[in-house]
Gaussian input, Z-matrix of N, CA and C with variables (Angstrom, degrees):
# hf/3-21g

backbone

0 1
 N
 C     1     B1
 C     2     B2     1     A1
 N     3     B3     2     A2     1     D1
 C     4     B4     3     A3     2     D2
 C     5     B5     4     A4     3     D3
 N     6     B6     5     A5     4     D4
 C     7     B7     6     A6     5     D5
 C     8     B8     7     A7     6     D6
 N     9     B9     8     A8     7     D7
 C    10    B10     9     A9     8     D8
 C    11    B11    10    A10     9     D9
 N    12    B12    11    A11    10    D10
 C    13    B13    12    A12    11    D11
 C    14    B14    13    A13    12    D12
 N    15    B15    14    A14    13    D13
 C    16    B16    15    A15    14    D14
 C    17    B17    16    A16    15    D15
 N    18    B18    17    A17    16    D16
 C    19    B19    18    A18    17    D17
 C    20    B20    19    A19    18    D18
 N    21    B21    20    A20    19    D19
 C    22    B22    21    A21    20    D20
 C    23    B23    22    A22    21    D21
 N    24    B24    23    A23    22    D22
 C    25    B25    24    A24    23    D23
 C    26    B26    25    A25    24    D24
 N    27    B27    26    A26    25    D25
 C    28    B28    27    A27    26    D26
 C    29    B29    28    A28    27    D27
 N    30    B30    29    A29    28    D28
 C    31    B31    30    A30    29    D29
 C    32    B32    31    A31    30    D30
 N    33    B33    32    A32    31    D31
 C    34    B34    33    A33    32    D32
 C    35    B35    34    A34    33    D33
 N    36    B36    35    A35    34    D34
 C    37    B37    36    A36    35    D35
 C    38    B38    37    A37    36    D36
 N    39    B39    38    A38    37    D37
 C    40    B40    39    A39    38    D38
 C    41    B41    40    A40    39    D39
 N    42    B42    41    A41    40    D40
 C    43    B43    42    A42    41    D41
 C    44    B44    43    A43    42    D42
 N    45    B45    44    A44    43    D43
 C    46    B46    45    A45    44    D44
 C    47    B47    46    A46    45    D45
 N    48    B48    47    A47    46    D46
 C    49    B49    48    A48    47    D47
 C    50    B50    49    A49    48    D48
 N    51    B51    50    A50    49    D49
 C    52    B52    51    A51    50    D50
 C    53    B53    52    A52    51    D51
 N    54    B54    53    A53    52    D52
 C    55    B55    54    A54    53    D53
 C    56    B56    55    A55    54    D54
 N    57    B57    56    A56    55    D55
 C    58    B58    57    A57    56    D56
 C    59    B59    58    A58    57    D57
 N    60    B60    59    A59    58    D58
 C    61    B61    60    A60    59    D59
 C    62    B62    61    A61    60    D60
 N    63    B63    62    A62    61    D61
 C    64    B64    63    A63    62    D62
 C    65    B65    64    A64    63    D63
 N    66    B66    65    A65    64    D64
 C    67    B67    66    A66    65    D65
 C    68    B68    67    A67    66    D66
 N    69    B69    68    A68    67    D67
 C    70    B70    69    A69    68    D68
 C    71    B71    70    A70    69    D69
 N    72    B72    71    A71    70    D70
 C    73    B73    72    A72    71    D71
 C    74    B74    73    A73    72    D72
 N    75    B75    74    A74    73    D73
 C    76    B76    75    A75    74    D74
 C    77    B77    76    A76    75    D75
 N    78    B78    77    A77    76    D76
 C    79    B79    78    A78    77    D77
 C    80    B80    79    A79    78    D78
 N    81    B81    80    A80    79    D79
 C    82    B82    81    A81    80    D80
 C    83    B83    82    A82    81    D81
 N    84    B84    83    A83    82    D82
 C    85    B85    84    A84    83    D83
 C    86    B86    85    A85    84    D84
 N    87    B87    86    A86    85    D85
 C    88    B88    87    A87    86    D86
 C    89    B89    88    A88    87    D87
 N    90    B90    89    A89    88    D88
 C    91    B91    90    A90    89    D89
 C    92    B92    91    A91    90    D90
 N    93    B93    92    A92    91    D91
 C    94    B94    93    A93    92    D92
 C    95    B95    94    A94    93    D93
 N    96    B96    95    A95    94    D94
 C    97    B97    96    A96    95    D95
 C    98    B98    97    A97    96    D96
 N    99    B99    98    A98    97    D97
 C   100   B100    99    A99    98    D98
 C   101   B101   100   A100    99    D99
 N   102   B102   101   A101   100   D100
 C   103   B103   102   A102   101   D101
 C   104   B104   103   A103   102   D102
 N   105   B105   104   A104   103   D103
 C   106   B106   105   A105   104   D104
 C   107   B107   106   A106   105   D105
 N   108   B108   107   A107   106   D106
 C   109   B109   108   A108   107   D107
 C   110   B110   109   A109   108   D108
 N   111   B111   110   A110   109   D109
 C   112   B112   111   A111   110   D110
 C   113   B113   112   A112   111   D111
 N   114   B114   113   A113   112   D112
 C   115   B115   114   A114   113   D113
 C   116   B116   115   A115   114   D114
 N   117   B117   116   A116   115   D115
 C   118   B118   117   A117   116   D116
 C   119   B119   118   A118   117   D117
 N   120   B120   119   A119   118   D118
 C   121   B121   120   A120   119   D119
 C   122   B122   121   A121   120   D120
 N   123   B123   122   A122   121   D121
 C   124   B124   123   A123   122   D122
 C   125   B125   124   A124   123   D123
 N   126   B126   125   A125   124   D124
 C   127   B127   126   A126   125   D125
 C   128   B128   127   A127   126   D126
 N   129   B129   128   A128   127   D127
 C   130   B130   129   A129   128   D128
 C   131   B131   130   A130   129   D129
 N   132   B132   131   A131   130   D130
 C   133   B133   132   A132   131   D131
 C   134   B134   133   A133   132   D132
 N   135   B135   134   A134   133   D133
 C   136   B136   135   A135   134   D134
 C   137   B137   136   A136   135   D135
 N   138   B138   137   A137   136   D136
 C   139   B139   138   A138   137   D137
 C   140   B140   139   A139   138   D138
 N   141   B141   140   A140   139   D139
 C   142   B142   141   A141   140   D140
 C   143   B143   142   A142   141   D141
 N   144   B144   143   A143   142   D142
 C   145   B145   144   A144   143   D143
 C   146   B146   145   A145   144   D144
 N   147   B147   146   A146   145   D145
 C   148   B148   147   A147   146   D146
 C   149   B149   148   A148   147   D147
 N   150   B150   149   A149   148   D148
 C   151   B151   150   A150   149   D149
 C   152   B152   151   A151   150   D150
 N   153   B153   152   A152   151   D151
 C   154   B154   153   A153   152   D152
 C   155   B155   154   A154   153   D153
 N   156   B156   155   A155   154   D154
 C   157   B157   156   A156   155   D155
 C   158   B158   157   A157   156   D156
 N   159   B159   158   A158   157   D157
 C   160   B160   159   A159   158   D158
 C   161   B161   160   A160   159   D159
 N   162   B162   161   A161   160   D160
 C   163   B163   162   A162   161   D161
 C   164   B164   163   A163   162   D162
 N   165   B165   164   A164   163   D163
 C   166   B166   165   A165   164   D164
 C   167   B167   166   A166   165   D165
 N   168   B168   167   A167   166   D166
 C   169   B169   168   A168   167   D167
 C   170   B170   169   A169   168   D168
 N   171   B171   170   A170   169   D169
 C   172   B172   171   A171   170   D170
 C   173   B173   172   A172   171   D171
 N   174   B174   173   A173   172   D172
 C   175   B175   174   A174   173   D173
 C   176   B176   175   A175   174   D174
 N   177   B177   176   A176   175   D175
 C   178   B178   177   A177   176   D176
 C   179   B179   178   A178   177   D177
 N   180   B180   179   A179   178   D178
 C   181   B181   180   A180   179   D179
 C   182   B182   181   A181   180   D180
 N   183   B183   182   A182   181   D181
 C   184   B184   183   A183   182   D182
 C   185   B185   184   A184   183   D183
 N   186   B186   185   A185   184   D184
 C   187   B187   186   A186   185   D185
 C   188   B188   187   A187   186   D186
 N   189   B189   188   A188   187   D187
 C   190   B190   189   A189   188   D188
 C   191   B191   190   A190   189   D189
 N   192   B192   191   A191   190   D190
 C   193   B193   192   A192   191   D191
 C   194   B194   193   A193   192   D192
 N   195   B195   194   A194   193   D193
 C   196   B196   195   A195   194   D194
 C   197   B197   196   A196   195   D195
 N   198   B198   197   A197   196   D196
 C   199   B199   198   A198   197   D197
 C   200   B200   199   A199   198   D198
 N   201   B201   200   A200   199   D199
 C   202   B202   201   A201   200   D200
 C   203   B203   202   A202   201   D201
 N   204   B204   203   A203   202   D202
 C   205   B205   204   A204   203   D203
 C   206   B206   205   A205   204   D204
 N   207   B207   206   A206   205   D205
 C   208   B208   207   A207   206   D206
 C   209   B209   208   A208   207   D207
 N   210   B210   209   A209   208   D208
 C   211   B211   210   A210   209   D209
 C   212   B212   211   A211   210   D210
 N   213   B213   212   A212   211   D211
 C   214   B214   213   A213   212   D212
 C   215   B215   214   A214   213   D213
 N   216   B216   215   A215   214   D214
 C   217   B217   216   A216   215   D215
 C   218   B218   217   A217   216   D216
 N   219   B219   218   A218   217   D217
 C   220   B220   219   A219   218   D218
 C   221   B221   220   A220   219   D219
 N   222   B222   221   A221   220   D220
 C   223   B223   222   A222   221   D221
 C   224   B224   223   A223   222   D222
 N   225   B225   224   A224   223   D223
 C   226   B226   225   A225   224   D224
 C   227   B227   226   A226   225   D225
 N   228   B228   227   A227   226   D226
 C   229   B229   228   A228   227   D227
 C   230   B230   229   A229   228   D228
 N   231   B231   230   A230   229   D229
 C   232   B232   231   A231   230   D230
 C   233   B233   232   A232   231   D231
 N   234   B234   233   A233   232   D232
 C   235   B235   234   A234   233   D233
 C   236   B236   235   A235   234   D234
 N   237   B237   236   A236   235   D235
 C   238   B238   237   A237   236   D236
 C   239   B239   238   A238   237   D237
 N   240   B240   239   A239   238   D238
 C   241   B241   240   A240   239   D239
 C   242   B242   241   A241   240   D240
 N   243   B243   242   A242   241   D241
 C   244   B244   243   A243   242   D242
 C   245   B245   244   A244   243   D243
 N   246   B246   245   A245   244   D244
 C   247   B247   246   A246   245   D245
 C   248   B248   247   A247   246   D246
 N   249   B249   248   A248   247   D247
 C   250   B250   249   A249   248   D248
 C   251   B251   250   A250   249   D249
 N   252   B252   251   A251   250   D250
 C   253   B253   252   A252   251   D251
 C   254   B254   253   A253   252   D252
 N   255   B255   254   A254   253   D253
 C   256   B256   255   A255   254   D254
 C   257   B257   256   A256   255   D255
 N   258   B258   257   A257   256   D256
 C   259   B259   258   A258   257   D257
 C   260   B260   259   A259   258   D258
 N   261   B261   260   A260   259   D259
 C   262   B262   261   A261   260   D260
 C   263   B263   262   A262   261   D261
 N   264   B264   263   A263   262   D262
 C   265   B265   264   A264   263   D263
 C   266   B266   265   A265   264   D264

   B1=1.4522
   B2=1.5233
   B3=1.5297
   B4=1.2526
   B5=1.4425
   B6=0.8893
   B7=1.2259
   B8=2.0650
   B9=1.7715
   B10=1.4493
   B11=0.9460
   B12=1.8736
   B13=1.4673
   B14=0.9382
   B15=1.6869
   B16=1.4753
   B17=1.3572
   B18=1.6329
   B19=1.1825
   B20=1.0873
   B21=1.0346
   B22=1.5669
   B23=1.5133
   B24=1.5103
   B25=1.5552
   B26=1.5114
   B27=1.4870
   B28=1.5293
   B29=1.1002
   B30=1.4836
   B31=2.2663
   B32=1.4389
   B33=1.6439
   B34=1.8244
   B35=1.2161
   B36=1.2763
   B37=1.6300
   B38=1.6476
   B39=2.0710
   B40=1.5863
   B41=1.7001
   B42=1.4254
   B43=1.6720
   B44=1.6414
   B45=1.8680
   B46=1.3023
   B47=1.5371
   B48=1.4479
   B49=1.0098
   B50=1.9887
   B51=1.3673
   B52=1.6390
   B53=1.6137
   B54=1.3167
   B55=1.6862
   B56=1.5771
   B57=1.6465
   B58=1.6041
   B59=1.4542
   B60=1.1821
   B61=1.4299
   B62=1.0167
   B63=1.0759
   B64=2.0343
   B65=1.1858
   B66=1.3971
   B67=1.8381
   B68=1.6937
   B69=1.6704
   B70=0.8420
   B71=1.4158
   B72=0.9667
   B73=1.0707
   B74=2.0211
   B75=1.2791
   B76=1.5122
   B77=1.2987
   B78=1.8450
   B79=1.6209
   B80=1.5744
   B81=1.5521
   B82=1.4394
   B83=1.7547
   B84=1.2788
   B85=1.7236
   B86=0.9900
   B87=1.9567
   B88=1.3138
   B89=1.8784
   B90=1.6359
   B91=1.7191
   B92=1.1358
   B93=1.0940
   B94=1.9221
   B95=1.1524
   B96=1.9726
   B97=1.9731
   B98=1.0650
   B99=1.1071
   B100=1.6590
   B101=1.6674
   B102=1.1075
   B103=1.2163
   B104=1.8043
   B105=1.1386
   B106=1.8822
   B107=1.2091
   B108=1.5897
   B109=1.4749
   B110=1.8418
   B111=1.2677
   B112=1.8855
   B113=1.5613
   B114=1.3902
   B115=1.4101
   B116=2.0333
   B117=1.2527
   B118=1.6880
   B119=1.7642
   B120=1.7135
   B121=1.4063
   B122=1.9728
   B123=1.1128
   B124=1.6654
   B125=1.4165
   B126=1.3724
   B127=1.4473
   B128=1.8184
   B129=1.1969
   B130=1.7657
   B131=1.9059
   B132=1.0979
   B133=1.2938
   B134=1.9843
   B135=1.5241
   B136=1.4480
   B137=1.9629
   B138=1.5601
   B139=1.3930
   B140=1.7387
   B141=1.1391
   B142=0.8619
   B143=2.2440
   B144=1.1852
   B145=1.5070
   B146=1.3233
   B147=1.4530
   B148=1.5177
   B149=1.4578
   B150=1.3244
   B151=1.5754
   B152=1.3801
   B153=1.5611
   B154=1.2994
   B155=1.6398
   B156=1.6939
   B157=1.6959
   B158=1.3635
   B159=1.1909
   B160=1.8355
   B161=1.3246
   B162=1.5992
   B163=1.4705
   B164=1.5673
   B165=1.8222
   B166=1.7231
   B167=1.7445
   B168=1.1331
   B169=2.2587
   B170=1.2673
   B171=2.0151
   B172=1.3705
   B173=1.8754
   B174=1.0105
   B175=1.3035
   B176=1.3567
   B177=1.6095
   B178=1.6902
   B179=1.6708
   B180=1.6046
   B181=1.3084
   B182=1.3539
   B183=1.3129
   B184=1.8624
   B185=1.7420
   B186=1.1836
   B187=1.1689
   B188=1.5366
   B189=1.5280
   B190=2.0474
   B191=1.5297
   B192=1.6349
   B193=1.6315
   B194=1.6200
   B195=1.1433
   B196=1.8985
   B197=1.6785
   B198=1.6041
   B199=1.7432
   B200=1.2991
   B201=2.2161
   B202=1.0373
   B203=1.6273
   B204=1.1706
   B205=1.8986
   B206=1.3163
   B207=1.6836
   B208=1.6879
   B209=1.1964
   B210=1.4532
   B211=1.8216
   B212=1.8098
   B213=1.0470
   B214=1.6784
   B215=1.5143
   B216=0.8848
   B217=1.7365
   B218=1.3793
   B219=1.7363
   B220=1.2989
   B221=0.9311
   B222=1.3617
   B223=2.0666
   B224=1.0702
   B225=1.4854
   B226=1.4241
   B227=1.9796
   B228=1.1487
   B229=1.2942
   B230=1.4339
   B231=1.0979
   B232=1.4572
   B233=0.9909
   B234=1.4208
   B235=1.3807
   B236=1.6674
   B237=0.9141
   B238=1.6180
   B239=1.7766
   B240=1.2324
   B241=1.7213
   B242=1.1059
   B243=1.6919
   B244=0.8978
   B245=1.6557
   B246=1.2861
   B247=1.5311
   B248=1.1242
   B249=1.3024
   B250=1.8613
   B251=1.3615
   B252=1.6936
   B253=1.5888
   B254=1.4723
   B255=1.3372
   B256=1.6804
   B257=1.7587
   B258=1.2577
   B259=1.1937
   B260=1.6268
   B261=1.1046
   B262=1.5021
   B263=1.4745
   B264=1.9246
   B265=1.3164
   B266=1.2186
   A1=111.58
   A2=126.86
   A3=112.80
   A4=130.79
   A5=121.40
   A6=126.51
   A7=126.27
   A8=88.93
   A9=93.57
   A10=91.65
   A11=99.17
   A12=122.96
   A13=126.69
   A14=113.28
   A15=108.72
   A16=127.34
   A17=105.99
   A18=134.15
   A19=137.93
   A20=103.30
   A21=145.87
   A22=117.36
   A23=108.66
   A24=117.13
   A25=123.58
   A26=124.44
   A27=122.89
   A28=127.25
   A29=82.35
   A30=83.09
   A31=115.28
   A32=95.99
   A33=91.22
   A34=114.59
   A35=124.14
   A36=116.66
   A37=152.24
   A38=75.53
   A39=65.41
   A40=165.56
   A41=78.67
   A42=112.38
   A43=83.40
   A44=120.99
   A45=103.29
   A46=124.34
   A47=110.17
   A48=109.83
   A49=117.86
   A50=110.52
   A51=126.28
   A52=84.22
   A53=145.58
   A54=114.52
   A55=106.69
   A56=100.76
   A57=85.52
   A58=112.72
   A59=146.42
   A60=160.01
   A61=109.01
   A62=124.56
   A63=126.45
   A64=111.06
   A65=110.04
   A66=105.42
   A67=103.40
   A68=137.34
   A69=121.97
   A70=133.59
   A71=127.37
   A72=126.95
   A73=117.50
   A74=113.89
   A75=95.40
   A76=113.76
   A77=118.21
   A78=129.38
   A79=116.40
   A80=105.88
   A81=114.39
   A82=100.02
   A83=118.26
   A84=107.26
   A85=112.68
   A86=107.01
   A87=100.81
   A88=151.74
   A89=90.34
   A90=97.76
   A91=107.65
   A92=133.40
   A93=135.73
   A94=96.91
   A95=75.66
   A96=93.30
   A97=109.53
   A98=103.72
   A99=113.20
   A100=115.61
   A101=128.36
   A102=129.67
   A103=108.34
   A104=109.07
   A105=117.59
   A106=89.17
   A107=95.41
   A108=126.10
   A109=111.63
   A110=95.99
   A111=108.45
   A112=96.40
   A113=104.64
   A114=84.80
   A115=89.15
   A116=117.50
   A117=108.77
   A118=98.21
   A119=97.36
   A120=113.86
   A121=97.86
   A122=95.58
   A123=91.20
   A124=107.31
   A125=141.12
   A126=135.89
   A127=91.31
   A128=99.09
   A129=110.83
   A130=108.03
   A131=96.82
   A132=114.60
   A133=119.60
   A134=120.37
   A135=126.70
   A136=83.25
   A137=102.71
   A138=96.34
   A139=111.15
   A140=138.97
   A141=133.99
   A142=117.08
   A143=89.88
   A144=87.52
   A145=118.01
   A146=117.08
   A147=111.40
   A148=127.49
   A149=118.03
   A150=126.60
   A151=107.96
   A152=127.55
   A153=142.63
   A154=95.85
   A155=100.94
   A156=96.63
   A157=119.08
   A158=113.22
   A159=117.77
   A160=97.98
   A161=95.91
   A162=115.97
   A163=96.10
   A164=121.95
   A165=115.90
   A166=94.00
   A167=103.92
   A168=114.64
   A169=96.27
   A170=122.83
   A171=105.57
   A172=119.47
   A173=109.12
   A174=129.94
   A175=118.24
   A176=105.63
   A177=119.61
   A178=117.28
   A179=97.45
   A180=111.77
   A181=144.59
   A182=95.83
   A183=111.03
   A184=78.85
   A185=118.55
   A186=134.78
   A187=110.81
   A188=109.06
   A189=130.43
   A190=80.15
   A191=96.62
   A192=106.86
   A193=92.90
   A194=106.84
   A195=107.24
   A196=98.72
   A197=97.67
   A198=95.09
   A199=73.85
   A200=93.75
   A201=99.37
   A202=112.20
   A203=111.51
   A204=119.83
   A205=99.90
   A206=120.81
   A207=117.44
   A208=121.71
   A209=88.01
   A210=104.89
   A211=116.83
   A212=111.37
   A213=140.85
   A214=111.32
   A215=100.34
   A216=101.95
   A217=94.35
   A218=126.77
   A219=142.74
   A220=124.75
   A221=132.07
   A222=116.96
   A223=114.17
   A224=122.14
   A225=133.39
   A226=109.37
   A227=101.88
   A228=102.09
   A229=144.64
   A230=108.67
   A231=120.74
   A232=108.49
   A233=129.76
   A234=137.64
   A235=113.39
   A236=91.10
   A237=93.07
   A238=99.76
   A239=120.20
   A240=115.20
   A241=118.40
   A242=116.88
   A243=138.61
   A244=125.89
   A245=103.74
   A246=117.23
   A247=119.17
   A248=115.54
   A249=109.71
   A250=127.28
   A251=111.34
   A252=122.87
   A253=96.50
   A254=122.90
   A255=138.90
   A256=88.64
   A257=115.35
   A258=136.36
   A259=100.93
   A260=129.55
   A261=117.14
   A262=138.92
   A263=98.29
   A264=109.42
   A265=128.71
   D1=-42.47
   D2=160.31
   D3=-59.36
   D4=-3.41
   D5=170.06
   D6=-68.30
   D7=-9.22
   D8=167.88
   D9=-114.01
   D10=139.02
   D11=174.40
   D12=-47.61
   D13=-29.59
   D14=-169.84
   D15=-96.33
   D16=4.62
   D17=-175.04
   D18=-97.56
   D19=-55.49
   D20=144.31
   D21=6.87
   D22=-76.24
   D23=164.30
   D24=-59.06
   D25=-29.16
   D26=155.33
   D27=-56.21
   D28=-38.71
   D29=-172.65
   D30=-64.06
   D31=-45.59
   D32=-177.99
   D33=-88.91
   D34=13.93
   D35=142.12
   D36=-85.41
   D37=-33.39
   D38=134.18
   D39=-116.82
   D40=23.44
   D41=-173.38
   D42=-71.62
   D43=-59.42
   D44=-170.09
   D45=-67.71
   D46=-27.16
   D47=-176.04
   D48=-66.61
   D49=-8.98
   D50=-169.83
   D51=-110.51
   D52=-7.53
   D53=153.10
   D54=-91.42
   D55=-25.50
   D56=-175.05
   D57=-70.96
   D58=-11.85
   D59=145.51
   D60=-39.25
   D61=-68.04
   D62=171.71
   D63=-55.20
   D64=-52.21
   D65=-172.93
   D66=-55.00
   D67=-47.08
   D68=163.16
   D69=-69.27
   D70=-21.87
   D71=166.18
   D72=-75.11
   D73=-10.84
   D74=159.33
   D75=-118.06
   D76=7.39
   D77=140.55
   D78=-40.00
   D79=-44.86
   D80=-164.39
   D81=-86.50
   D82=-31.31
   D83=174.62
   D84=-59.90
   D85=-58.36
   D86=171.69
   D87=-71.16
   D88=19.81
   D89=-168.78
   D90=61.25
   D91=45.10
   D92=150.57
   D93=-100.21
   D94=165.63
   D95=156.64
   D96=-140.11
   D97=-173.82
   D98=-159.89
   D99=-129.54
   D100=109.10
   D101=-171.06
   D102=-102.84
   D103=108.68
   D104=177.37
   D105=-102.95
   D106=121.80
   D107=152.05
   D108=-55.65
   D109=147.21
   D110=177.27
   D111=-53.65
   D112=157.62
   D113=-167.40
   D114=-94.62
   D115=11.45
   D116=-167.67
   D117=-118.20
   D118=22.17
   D119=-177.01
   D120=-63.35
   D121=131.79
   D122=178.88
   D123=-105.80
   D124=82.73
   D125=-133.66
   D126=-110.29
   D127=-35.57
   D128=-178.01
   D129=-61.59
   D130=-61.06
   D131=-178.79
   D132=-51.88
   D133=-28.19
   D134=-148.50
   D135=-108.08
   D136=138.07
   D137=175.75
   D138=-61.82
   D139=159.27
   D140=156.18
   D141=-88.17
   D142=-8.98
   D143=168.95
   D144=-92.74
   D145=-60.81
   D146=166.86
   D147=-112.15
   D148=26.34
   D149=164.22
   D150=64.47
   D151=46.06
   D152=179.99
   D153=-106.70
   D154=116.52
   D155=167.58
   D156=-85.64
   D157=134.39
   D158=172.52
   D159=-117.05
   D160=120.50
   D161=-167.81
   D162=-87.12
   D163=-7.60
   D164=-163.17
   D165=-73.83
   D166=-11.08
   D167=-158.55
   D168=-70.26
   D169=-24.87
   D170=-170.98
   D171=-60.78
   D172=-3.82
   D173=179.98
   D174=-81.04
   D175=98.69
   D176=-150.51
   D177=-65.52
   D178=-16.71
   D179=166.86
   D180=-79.64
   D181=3.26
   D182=-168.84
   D183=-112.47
   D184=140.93
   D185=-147.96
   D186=-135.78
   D187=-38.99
   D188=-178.52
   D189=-136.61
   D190=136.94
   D191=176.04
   D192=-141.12
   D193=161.51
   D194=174.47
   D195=-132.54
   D196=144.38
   D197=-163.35
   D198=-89.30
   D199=153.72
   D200=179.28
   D201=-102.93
   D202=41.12
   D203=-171.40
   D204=-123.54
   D205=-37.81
   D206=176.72
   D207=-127.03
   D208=6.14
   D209=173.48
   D210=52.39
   D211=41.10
   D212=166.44
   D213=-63.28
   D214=127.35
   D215=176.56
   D216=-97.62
   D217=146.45
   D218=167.73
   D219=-120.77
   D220=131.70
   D221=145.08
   D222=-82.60
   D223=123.49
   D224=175.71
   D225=-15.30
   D226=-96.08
   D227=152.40
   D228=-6.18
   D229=-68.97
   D230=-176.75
   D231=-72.36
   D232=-34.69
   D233=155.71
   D234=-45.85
   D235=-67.55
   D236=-161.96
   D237=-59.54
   D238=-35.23
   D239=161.41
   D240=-34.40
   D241=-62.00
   D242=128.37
   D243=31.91
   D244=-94.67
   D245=168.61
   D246=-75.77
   D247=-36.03
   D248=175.51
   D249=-55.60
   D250=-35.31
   D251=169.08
   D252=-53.77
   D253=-53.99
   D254=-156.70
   D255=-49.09
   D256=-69.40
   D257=176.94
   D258=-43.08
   D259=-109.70
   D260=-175.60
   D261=-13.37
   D262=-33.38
   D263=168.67
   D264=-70.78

């Protein structure tokens, strides 16, 4: 069904929007909370060592980037994990 264009963007919203319902709702059994990032949060992109944004990272294909302010080597990823803990904390 995602496979039609016009569809496509409903479906996987509300697929996300029906885990984000559960995730709070077994946040709330278990006395958690839940912290959602902005959704225009750029978490991939921001060093996680010295909080320098490199706007070149929006580029889904560069995968290891090195900031160019502290000269940090990254994995896309791991980075952006990275900042989201930063963020919650």
């Amino acid at each position: 069904m995602e496979q039609n264009h016009r569809l496509a963007k409903a479906i996987s919203e509300v697929s996300w929007s029906m885990f984000r319902r559960m995730l709070e709702y077994k946040a709330a059994w278990y006395e958690r909370e839940i912290i959602i990032a902005p959704q225009n949060y750029a978490s991939s992109q921001i060093c996680s060592e010295c909080g320098q944004k490199n706007p070149d990272v929006k580029n889904l294909a560069i995968r290891q980037w090195q900031c160019p302010k502290c000269r940090a080597k990254h994995d896309r990823d791991i980075n952006a994990v990275k900042n989201l803990v930063k963020l919650a904390i």
